[in-house]
Jmol script that loads the backbone (N, CA, C; Angstrom):
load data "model"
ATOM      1  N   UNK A   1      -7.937  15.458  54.161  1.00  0.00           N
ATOM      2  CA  UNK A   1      -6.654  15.274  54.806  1.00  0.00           C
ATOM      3  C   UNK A   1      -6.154  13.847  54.533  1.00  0.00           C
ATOM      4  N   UNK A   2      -4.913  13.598  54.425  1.00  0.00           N
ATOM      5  CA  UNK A   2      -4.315  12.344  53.888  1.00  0.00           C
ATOM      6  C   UNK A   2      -4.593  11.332  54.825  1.00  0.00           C
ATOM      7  N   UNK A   3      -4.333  11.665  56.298  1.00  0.00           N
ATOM      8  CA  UNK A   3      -4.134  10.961  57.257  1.00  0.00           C
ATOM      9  C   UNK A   3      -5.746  10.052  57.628  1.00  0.00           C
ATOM     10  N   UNK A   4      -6.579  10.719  57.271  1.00  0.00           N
ATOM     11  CA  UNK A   4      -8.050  10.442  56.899  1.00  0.00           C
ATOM     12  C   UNK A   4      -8.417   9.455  56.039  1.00  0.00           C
ATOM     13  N   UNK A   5      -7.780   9.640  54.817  1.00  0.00           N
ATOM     14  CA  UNK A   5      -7.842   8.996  53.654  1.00  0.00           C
ATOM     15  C   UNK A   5      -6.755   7.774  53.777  1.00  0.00           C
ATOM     16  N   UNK A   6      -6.010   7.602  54.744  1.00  0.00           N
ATOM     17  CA  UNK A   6      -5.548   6.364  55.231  1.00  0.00           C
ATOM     18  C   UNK A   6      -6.001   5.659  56.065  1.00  0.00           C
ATOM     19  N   UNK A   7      -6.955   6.528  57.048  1.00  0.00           N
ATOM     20  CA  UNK A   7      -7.765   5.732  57.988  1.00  0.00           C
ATOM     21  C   UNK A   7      -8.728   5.103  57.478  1.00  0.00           C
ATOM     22  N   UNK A   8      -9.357   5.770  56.167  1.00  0.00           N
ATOM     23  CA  UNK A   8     -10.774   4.693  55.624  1.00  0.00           C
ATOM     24  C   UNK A   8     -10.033   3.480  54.925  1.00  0.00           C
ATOM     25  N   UNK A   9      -9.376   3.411  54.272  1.00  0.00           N
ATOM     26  CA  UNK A   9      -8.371   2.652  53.418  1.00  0.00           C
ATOM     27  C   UNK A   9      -7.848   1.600  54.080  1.00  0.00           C
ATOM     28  N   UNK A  10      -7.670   1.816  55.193  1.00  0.00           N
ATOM     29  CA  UNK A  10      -7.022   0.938  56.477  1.00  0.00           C
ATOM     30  C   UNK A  10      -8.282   0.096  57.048  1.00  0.00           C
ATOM     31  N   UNK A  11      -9.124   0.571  56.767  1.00  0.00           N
ATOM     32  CA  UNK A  11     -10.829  -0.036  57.437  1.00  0.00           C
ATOM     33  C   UNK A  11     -11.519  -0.329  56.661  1.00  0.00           C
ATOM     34  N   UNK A  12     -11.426  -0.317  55.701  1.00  0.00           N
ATOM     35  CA  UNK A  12     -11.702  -1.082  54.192  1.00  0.00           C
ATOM     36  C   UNK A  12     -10.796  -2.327  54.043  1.00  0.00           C
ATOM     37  N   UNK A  13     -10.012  -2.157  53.726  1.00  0.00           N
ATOM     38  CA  UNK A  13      -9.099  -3.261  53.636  1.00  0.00           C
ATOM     39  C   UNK A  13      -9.003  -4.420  55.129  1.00  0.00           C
ATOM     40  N   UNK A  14      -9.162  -3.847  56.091  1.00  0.00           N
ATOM     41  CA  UNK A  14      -9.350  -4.638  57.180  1.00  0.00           C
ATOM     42  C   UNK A  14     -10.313  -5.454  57.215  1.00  0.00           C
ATOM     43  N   UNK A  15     -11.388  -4.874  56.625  1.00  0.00           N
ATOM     44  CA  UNK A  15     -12.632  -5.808  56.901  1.00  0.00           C
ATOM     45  C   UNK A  15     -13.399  -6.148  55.185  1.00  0.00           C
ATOM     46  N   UNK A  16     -12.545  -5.822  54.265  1.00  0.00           N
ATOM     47  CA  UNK A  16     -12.806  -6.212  52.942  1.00  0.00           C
ATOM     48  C   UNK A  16     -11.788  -7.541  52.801  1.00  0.00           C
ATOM     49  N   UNK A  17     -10.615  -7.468  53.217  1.00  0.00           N
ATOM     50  CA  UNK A  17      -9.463  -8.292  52.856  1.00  0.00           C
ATOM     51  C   UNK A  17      -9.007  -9.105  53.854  1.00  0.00           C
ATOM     52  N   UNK A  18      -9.776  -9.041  55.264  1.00  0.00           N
ATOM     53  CA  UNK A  18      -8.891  -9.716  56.382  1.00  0.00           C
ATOM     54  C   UNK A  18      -8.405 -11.234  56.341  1.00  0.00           C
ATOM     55  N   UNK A  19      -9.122 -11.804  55.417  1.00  0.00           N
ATOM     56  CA  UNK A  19      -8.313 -13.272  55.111  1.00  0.00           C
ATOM     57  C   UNK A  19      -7.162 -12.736  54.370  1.00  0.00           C
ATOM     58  N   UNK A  20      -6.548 -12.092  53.920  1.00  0.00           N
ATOM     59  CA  UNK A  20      -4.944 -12.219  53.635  1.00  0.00           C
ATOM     60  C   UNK A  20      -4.704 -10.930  54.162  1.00  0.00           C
ATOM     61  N   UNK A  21      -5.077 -10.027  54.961  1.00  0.00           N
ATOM     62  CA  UNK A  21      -3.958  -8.990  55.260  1.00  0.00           C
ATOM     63  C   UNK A  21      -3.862  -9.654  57.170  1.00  0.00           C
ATOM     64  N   UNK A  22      -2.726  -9.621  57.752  1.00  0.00           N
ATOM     65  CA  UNK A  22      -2.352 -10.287  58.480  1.00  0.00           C
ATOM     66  C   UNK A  22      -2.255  -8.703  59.703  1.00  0.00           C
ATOM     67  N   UNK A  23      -2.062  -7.681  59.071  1.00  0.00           N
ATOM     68  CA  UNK A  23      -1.529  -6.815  59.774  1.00  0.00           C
ATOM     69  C   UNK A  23      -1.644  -5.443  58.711  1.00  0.00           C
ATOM     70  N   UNK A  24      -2.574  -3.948  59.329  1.00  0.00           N
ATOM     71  CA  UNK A  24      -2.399  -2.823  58.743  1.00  0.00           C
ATOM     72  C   UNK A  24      -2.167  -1.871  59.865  1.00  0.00           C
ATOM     73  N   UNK A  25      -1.212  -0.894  58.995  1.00  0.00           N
ATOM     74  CA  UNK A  25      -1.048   0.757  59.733  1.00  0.00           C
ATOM     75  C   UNK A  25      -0.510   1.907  59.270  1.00  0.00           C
ATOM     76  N   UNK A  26      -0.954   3.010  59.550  1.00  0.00           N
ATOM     77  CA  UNK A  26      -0.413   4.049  58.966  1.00  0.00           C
ATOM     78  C   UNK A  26       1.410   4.714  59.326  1.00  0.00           C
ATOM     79  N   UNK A  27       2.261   4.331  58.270  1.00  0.00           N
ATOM     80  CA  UNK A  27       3.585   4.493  58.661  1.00  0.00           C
ATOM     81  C   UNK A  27       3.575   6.344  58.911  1.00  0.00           C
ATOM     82  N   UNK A  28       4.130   6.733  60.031  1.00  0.00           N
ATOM     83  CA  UNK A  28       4.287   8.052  60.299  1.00  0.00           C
ATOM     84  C   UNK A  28       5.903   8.319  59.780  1.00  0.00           C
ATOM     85  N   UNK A  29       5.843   9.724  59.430  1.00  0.00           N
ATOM     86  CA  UNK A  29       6.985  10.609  58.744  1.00  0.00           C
ATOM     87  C   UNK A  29       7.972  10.856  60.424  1.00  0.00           C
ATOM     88  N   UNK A  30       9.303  11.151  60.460  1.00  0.00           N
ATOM     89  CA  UNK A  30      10.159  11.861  61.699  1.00  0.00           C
ATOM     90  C   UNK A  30       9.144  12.548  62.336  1.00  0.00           C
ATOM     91  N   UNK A  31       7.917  13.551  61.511  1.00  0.00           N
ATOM     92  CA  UNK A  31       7.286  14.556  61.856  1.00  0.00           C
ATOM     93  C   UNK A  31       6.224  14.352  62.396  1.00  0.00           C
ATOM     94  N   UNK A  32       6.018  13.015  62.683  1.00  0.00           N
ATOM     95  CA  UNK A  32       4.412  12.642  62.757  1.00  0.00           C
ATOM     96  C   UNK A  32       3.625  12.394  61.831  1.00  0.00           C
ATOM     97  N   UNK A  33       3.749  13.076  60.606  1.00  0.00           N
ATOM     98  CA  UNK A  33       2.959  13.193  59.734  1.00  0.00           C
ATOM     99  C   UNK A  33       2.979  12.024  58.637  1.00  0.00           C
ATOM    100  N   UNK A  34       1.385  11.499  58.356  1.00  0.00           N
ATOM    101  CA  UNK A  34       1.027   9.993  58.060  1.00  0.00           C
ATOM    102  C   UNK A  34       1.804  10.129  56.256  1.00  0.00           C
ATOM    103  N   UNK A  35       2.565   9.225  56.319  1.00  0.00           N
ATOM    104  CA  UNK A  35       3.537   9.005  55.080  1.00  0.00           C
ATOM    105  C   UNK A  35       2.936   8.167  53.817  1.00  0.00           C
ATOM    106  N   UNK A  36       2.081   6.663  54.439  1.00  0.00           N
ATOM    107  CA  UNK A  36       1.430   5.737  53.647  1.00  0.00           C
ATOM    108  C   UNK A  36       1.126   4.663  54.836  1.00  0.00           C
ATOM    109  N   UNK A  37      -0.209   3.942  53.893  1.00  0.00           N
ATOM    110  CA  UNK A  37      -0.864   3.117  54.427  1.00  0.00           C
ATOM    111  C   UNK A  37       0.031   1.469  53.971  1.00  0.00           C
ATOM    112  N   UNK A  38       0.605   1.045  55.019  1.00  0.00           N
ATOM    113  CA  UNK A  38       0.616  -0.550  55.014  1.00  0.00           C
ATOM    114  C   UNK A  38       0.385  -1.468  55.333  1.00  0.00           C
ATOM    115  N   UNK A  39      -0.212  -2.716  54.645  1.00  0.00           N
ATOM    116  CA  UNK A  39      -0.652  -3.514  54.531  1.00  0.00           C
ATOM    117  C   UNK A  39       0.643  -4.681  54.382  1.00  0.00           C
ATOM    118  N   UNK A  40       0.580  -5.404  55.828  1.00  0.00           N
ATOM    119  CA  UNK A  40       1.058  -6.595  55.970  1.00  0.00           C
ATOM    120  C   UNK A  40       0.346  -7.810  55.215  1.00  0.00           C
ATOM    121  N   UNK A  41       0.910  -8.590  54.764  1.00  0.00           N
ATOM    122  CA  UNK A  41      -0.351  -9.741  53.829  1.00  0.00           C
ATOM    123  C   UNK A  41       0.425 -10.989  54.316  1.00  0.00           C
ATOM    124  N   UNK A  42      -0.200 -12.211  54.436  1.00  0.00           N
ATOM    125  CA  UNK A  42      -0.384 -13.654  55.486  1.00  0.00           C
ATOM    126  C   UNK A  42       0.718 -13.984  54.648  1.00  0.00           C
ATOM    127  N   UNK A  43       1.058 -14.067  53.340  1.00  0.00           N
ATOM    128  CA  UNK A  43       2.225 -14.518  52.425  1.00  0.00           C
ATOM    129  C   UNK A  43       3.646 -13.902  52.551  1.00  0.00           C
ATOM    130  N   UNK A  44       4.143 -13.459  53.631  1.00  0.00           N
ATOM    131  CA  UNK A  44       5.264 -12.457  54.155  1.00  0.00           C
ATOM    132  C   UNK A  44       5.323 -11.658  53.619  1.00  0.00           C
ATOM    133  N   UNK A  45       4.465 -11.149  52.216  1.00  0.00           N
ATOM    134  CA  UNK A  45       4.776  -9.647  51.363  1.00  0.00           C
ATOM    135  C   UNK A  45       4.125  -8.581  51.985  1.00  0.00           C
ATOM    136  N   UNK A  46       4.000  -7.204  51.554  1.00  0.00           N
ATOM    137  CA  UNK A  46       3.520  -6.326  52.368  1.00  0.00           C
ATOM    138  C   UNK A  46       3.027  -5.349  50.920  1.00  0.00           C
ATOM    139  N   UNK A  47       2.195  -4.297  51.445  1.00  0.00           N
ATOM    140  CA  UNK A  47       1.944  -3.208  50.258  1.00  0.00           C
ATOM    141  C   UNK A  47       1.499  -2.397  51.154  1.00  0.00           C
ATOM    142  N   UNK A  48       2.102  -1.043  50.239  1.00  0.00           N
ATOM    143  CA  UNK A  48       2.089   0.670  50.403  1.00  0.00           C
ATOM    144  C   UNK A  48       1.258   1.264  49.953  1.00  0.00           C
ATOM    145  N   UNK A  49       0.636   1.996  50.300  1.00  0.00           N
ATOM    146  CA  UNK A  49      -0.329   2.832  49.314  1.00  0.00           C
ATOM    147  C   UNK A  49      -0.083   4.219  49.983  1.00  0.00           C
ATOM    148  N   UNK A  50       0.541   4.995  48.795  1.00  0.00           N
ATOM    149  CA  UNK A  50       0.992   6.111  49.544  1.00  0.00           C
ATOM    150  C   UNK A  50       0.125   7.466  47.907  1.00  0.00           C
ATOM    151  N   UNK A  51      -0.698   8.890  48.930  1.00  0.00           N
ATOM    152  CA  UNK A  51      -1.134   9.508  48.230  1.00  0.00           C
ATOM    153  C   UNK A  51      -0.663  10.922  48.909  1.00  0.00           C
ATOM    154  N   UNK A  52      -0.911  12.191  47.662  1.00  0.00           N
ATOM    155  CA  UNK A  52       0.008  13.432  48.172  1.00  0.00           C
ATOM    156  C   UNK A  52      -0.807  14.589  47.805  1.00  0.00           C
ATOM    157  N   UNK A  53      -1.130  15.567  48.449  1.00  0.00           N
ATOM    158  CA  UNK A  53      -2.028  16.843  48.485  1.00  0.00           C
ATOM    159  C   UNK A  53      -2.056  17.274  46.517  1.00  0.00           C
ATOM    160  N   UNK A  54      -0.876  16.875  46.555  1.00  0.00           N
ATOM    161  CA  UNK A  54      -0.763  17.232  44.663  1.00  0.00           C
ATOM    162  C   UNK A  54      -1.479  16.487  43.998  1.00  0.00           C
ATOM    163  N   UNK A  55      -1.988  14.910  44.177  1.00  0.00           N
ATOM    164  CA  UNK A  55      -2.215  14.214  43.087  1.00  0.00           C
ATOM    165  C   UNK A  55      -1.376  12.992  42.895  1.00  0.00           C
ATOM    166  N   UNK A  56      -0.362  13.027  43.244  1.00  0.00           N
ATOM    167  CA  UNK A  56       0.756  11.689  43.366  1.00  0.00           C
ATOM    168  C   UNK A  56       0.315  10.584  44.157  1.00  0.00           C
ATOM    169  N   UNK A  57       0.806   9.381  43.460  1.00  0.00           N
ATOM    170  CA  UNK A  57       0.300   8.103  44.348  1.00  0.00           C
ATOM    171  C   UNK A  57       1.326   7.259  44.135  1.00  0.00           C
ATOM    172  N   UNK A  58       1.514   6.177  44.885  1.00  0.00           N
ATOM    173  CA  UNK A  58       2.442   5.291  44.196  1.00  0.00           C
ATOM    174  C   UNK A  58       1.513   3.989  44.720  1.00  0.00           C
ATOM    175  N   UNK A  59       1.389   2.747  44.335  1.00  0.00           N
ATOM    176  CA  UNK A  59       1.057   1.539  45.209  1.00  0.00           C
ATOM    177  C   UNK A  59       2.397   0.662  44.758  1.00  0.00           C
ATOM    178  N   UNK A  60       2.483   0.219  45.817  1.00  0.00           N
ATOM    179  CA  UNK A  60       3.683  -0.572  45.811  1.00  0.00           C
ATOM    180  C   UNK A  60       3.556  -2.050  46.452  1.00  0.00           C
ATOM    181  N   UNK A  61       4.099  -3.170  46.122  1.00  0.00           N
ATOM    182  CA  UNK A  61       4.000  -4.613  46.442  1.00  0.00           C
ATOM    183  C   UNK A  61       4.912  -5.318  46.535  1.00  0.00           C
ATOM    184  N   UNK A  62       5.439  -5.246  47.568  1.00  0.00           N
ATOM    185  CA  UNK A  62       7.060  -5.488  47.867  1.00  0.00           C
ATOM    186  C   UNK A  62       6.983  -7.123  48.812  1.00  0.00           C
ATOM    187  N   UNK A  63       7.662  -8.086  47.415  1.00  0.00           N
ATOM    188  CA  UNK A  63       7.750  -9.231  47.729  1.00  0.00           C
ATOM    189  C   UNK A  63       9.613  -9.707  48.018  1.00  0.00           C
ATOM    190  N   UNK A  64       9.782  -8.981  48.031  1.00  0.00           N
ATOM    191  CA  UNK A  64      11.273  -8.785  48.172  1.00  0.00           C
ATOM    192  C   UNK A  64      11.956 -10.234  48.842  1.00  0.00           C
ATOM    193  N   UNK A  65      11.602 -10.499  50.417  1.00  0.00           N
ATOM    194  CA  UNK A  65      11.882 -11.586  50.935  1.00  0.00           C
ATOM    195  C   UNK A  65      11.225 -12.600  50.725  1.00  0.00           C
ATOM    196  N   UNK A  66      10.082 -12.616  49.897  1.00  0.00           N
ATOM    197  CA  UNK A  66       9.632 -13.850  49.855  1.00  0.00           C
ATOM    198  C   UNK A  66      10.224 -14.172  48.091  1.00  0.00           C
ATOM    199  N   UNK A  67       9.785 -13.703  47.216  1.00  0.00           N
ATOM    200  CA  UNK A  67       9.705 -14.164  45.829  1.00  0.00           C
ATOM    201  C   UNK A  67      11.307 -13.276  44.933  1.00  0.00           C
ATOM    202  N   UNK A  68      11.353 -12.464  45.906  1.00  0.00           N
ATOM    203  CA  UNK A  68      12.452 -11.072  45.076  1.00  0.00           C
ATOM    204  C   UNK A  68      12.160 -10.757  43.435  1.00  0.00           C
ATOM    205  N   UNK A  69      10.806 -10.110  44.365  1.00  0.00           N
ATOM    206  CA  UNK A  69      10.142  -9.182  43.465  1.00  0.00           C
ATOM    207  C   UNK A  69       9.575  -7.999  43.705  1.00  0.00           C
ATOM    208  N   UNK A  70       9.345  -6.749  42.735  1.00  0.00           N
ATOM    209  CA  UNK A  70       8.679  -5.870  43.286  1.00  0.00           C
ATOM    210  C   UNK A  70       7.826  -5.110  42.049  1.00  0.00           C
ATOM    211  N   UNK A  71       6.349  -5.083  42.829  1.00  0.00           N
ATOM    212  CA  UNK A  71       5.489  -4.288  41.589  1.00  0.00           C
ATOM    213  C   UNK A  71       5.176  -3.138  42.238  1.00  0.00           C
ATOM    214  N   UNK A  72       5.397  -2.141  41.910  1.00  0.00           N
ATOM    215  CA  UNK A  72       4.585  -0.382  42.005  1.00  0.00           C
ATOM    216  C   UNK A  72       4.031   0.366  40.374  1.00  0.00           C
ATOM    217  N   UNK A  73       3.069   0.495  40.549  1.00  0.00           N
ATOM    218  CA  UNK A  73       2.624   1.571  39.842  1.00  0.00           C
ATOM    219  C   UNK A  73       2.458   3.086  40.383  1.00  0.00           C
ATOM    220  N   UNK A  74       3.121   3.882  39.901  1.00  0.00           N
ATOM    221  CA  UNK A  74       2.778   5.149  40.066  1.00  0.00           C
ATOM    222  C   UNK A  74       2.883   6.304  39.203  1.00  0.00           C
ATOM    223  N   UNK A  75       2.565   7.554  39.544  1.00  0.00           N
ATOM    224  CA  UNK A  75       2.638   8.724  38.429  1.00  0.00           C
ATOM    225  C   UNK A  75       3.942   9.992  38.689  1.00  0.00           C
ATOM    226  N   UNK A  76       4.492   9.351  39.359  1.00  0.00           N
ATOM    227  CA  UNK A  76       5.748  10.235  39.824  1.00  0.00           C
ATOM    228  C   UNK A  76       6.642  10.367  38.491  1.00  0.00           C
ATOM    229  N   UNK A  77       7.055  11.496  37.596  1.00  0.00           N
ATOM    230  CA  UNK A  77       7.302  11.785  36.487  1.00  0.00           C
ATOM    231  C   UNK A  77       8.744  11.712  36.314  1.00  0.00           C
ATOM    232  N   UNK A  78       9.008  10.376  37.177  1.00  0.00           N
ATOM    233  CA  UNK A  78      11.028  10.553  36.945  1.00  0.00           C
ATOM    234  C   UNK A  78      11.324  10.338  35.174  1.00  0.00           C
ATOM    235  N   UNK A  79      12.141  11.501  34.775  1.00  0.00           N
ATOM    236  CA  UNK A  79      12.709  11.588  33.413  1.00  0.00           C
ATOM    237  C   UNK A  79      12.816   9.903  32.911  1.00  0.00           C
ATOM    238  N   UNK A  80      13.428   9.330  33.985  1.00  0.00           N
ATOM    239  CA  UNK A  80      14.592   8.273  33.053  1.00  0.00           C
ATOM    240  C   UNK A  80      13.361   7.479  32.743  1.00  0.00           C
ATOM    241  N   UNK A  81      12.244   7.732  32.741  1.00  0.00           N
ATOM    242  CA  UNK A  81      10.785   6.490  32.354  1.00  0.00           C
ATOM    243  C   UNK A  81      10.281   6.950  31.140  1.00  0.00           C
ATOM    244  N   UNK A  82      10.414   8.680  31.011  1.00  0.00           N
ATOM    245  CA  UNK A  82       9.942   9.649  30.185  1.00  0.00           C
ATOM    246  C   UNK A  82       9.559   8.554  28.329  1.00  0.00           C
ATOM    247  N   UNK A  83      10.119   7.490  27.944  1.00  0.00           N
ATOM    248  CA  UNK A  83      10.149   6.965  26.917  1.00  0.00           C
ATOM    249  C   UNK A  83       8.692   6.151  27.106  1.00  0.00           C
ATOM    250  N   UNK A  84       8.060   5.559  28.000  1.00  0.00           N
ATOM    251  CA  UNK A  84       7.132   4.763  28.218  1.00  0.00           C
ATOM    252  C   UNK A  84       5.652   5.562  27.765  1.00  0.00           C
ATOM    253  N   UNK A  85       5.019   5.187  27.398  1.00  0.00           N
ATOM    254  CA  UNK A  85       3.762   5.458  26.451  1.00  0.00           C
ATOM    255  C   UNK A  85       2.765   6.311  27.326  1.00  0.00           C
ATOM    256  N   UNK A  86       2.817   5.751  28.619  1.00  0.00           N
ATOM    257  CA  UNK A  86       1.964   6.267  29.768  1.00  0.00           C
ATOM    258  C   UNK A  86       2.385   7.390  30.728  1.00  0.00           C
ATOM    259  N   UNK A  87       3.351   7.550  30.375  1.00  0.00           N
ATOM    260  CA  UNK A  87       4.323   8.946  30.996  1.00  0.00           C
ATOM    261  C   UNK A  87       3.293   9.856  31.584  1.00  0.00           C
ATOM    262  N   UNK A  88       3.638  10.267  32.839  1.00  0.00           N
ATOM    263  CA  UNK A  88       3.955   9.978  34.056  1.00  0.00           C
ATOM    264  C   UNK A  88       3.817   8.625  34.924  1.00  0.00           C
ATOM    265  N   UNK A  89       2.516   7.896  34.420  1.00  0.00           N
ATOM    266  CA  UNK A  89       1.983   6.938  34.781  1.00  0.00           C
ATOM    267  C   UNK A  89       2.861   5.637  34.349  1.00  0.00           C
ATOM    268  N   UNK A  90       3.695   4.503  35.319  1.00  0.00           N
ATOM    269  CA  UNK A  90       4.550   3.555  35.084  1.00  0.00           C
ATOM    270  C   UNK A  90       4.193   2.770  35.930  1.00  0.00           C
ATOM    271  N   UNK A  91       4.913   1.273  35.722  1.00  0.00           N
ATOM    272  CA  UNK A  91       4.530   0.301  36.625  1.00  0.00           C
ATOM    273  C   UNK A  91       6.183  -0.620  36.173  1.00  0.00           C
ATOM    274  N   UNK A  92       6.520  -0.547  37.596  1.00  0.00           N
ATOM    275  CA  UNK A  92       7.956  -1.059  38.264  1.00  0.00           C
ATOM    276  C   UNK A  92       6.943  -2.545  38.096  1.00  0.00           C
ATOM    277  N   UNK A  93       7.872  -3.824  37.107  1.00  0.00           N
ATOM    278  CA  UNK A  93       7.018  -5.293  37.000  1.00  0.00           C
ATOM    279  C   UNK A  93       8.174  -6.090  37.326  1.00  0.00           C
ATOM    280  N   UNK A  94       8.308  -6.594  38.239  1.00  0.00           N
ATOM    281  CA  UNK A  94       9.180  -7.323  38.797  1.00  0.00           C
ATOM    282  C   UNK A  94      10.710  -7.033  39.673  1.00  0.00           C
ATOM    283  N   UNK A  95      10.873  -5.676  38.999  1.00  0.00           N
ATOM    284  CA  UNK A  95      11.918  -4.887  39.891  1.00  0.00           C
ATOM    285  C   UNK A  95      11.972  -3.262  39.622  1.00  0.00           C
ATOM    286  N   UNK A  96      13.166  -2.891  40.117  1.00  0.00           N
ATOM    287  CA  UNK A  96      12.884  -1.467  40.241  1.00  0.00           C
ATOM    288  C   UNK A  96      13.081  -1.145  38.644  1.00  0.00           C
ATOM    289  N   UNK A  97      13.611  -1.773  37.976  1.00  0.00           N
ATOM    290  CA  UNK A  97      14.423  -1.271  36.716  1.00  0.00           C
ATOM    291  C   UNK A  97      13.583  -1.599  35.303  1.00  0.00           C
ATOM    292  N   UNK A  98      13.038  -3.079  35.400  1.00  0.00           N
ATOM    293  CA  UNK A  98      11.820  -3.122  34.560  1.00  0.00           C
ATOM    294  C   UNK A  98      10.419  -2.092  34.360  1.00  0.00           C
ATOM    295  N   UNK A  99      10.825  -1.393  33.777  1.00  0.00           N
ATOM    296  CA  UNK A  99       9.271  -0.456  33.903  1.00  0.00           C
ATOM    297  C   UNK A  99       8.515  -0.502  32.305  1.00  0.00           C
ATOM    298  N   UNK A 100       7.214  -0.289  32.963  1.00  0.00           N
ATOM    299  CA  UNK A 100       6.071  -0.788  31.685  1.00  0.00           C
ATOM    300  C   UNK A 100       5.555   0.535  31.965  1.00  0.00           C
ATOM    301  N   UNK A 101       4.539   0.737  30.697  1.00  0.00           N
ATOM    302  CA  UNK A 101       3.427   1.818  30.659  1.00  0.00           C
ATOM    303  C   UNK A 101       2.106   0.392  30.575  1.00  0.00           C
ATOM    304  N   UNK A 102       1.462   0.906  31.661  1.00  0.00           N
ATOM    305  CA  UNK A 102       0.278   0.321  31.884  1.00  0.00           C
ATOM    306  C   UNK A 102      -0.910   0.806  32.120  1.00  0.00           C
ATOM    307  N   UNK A 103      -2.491   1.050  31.095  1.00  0.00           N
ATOM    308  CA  UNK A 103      -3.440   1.823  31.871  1.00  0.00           C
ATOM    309  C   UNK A 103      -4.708   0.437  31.387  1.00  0.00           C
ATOM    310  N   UNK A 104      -5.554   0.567  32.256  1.00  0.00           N
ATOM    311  CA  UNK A 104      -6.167  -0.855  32.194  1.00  0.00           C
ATOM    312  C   UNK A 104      -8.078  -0.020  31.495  1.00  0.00           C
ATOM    313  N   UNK A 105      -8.143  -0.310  30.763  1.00  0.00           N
ATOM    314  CA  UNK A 105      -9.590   0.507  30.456  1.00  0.00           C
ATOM    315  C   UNK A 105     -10.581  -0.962  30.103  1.00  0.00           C
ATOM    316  N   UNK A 106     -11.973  -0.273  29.698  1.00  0.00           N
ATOM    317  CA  UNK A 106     -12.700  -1.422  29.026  1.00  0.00           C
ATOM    318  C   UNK A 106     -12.175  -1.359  27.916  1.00  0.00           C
ATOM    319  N   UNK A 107     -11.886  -0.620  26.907  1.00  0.00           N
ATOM    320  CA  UNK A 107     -11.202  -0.580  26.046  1.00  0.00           C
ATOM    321  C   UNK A 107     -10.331  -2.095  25.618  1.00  0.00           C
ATOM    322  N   UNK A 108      -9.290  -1.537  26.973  1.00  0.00           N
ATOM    323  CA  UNK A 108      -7.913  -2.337  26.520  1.00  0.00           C
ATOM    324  C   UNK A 108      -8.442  -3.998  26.786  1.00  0.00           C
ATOM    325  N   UNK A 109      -9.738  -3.965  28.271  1.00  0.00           N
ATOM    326  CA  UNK A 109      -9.757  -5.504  28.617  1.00  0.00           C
ATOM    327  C   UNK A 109     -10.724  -6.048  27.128  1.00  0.00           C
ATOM    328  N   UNK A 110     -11.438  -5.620  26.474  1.00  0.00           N
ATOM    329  CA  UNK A 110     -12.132  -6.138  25.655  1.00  0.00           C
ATOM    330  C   UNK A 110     -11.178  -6.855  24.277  1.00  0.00           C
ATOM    331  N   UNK A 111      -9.839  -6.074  24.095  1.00  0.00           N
ATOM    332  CA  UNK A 111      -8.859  -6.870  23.400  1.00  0.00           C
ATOM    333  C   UNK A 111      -8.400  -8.015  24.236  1.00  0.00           C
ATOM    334  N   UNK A 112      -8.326  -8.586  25.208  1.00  0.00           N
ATOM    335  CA  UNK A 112      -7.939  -9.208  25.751  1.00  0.00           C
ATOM    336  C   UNK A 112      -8.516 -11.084  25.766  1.00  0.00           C
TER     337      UNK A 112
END
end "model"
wireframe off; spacefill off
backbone 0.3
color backbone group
C-alpha cells in the first residue's frame, strides 16, 4: 500500500537525514488518500516523493523561493519529452521546461 511505503520513507529520512530535513509528512489527496511524501529541508527548499500502484514516480526538489529552481526526475511519459533518449524517464534541471534524459549506471559513472 502506498500510504505504507510513505510511512517507511518518512522514518528513514527522519532519522537518516535529520540534520537537514527540518520537517516531514505525508500530503493527503481531498479523499484522504496519501498523495506524496514531503520533506521540508533547513535551506527553505522542500522535496516530493510521490509513487503510484502502476509504477510511476516522480521526485521532485522545489527550490523555487529560495534559488528559483526546480529539479524532478520522473517516468511520466508526457509526449512533448518523447525526443529525450531516456523516454519515459526525464529530469526537469533547473525548471519545468529544461528537460534532460538522465540514467546514472556504473557504466555511465566510470566515464566520468
Amino acid at each position: 500500500m502506498i500510504s505504507e511505503t510513505y510511512r517507511q520513507l518518512k522514518e528513514i529520512a527522519d532519522k537518516e537525514f535529520s540534520e537537514i530535513i527540518e520537517d516531514s509528512g505525508v500530503i493527503l489527496s481531498y479523499t484522504g488518500k496519501a498523495r506524496k511524501l514531503r520533506l521540508k529541508l533547513i535551506d527553505g527548499t522542500f522535496a516530493d516523493i510521490w509513487y503510484s500502484h502502476e509504477g510511476e514516480y516522480s521526485y521532485h526538489w522545489e527550490q523555487t523561493e529560495t534559488r528559483n529552481k526546480v529539479y524532478r526526475h520522473d517516468n511520466s511519459p508526457h509526449l512533448k519529452w518523447s525526443y529525450v533518449k531516456t523516454f519515459p524517464k526525464h529530469c526537469h534541471d533547473g525548471n519545468q521546461e529544461h528537460v534532460v534524459g538522465r540514467v546514472i549506471s556504473p557504466k555511465n559513472l566510470r566515464k566520468q
